[in-house]
C-alpha positions, -999 to +999 in steps of 0.1 A: -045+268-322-025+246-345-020+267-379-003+244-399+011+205-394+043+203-379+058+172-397+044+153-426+020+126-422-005+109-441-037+128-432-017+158-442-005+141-476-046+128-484-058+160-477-030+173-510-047+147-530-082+149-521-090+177-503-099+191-466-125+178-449-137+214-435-174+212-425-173+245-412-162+263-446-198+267-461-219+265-435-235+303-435-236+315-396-210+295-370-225+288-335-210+287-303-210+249-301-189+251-332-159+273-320-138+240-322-144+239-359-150+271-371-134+309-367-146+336-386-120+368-387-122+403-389-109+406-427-141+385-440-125+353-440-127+321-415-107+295-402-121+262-406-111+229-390-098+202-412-114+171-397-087+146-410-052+161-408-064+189-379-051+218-405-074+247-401-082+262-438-082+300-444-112+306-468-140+331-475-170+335-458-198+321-475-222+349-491-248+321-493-250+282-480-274+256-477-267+247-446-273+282-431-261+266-390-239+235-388-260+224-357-294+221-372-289+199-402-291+168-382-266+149-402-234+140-385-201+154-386-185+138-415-159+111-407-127+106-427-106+078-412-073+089-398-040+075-379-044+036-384-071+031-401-060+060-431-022+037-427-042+006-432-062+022-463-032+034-478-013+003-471-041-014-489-043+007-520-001-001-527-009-038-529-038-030-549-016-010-575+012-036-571-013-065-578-027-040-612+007-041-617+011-075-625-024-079-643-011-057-672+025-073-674+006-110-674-015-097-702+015-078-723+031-120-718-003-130-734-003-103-759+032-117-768+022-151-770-011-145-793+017-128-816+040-155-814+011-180-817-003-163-853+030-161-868+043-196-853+055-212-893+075-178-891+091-178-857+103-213-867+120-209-895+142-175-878+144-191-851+163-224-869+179-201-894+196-184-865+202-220-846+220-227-882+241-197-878+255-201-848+262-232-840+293-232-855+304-197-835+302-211-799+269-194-788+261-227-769+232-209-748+219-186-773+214-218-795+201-236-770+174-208-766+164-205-798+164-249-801+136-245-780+120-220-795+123-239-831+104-268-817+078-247-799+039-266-803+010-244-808-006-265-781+022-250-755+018-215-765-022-222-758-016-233-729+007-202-717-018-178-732-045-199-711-020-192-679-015-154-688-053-147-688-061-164-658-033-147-637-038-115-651-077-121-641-068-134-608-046-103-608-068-079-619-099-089-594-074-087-565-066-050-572-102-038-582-110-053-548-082-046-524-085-011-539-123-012-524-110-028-495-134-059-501-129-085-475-132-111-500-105-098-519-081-100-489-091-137-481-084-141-526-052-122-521-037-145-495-050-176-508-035-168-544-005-155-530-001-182-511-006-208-543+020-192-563+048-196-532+055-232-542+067-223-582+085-191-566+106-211-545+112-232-566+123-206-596+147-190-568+163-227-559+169-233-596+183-197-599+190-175-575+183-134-589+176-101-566+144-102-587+135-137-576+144-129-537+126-096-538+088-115-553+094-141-530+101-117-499+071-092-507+045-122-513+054-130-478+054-097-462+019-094-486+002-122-465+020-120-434+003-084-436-027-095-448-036-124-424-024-106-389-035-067-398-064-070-412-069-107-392-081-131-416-087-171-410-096-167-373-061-147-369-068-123-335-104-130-336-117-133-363-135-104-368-125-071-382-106-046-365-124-016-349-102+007-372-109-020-403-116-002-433-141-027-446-160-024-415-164+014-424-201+022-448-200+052-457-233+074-454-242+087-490-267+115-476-237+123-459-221+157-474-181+161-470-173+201-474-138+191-493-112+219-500-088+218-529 
């Protein structure tokens, strides 16, 4: 009998978060079918069988339960995805965050741009004040900079605030829906991902940062992942994977006994 894990993996790390999946810990009388999932000890307590990371839980036996024999309610054992399909979940929920991630900073730019945008006469006039300044110090690029921003055209500043919004709502649909692990929003994910490759590479040919490199490499990896894991656009198939998360309904009448 396996008391504790022996190395860390992510069932193990889940369980931290979320709780065990013990089915065993308030069911009332144990049966003999259920020796695999259940041990009840001298001292008034029981061992019962995490079904996800295979932990098994010291806890009090239950005075009272609703479920006074495991075996009789019917239901089945509960579930919770492990190995592949937990990596696959957890995988998903990091793009998800990474593509939240990017939906507030797109609208933090549009916040920025509706300020610029109301106090437009304003920004002009610091902006060629500061142009007036230094032009005569050698601050060829810092003039240059604000040049631009002297003879900036509400019109442009729409149209960026226009272009925040949409990629922050672009953005922000991917991760509500990768987070859910909604086939659509994999297929959205790819094909936006995708889009936005051109103007990357192109960013990274005019200048060359880490910043630019490291974008450009994760969008790749992104739908690399994306297309051949989860195999999207005929890719392996077709079809979803037998460990494919968004293949996976959950059965509300279905109770989880979870552990903190």
């Amino acid at each position: 009998m396996r008391v504790a894990p022996k190395s860390w993996h992510n069932e193990a790390w889940i369980c931290s978060i979320e709780g065990h999946v013990a089915p065993t810990a308030d069911v009332q009388r144990l049966s003999d079918a259920d020796a695999a999932l259940g041990v009840d000890l001298d001292d008034s307590t029981r061992l019962s069988r995490c079904l996800r990371c295979d932990l098994w839980v010291p806890v009090p036996l239950p005075r009272s339960s609703e479920l006074p024999v495991l075996r009789d309610t019917g239901d089945p054992l509960p579930a919770p995805r492990r190995q592949r399909a937990l990596e696959d979940a957890i995988i998903m929920r990091l793009i998800a965050i990474e593509r939240g991630v990017h939906a507030v900073a797109f609208l933090l730019i549009a916040g920025a741009i509706a300020l610029i945008w109301s106090h437009l006469r304003s920004v002009h006039r610091w902006s060629s004040s500061l142009v007036d300044q230094l032009s005569n110090g050698g601050h060829h690029t810092i003039s240059s900079a604000l040049s631009k921003i002297s003879h900036l055209h509400s019109s442009t500043l729409l149209f960026l605030f226009i272009m925040a919004i949409l990629y922050a709502a672009i953005e922000g649909i991917e991760a509500v829906g990768l987070w859910y692990e909604r086939r659509w929003a994999e297929y959205l994910t790819v094909i936006a991902t995708a889009g936005f490759l051109p103007l990357e590479i192109h960013e990274l040919i005019a200048k060359v940062s880490v910043l630019r490199l490291g974008a450009l490499v994760a969008n790749v990896m992104i739908i690399v992942y994306l297309v051949v894991a989860k195999r999207l656009f005929g890719v392996r198939s077709g079809a979803p994977a037998p460990f494919d998360s968004s293949a996976h309904v959950e059965d509300p009448k279905r109770t989880h006994h979870r552990l903190s």
